[in-house]
C-alpha positions in Angstrom: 82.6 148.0 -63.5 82.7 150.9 -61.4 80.4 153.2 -59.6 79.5 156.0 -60.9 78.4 159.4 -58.9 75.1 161.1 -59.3 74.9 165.0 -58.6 71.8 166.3 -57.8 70.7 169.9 -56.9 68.9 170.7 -53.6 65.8 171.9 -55.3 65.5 168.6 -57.5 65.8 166.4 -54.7 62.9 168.2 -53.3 61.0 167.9 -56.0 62.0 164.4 -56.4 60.8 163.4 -53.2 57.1 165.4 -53.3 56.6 163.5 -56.7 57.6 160.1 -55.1 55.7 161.2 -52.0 52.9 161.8 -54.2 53.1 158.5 -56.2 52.9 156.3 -53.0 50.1 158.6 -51.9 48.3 158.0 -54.9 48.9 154.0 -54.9 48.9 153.4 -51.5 45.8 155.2 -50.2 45.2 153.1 -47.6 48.3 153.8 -45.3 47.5 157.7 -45.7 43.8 156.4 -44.3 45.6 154.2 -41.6 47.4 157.4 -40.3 44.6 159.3 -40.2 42.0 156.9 -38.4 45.3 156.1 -35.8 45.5 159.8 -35.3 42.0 160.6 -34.9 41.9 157.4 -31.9 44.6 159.0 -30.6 42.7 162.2 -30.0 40.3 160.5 -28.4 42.3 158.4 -26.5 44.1 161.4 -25.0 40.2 163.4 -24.6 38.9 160.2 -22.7 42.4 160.4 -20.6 41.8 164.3 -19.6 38.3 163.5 -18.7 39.4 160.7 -16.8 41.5 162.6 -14.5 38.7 165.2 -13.7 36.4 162.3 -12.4 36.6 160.9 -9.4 37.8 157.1 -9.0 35.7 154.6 -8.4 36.8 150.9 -7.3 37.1 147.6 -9.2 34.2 146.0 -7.5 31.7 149.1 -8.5 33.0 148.7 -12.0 32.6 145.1 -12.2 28.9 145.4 -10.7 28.4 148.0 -13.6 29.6 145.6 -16.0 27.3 142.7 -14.7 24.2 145.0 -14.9 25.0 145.8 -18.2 25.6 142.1 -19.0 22.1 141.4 -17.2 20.3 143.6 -19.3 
């Protein structure tokens, strides 16, 4: 048996791939979800980093004290 060739125009390949984008979307709502929360810590992340680098440093030990107050509390 031999293999046979499928033609298919650009504009039904596009549409192809929106309605199986679409589907996977539909059925799959969670990884769209996953994407979004990940982007959105992301942000953050990178917000928190910015910040960071305006504040001055502070050393291990006054980090660690913080830490214990907090624990003491």
């Amino acid at each position: 048996m031999g293999v046979g060739t499928i033609t298919i125009t650009p504009d039904d390949l596009k549409i192809l791939i929106k309605e199986t984008f679409i589907e996977v979307l539909k059925e799959r709502k969670d990884l769209l979800e996953d994407a979004v929360i990940e982007a959105i810590e992301d942000i953050g992340l990178a917000r928190a980093m910015s910040e960071g680098i305006k504040t001055p440093s502070v050393s291990e030990d006054e980090i660690f004290k913080a830490l214990d107050e907090v624990k003491l509390s």
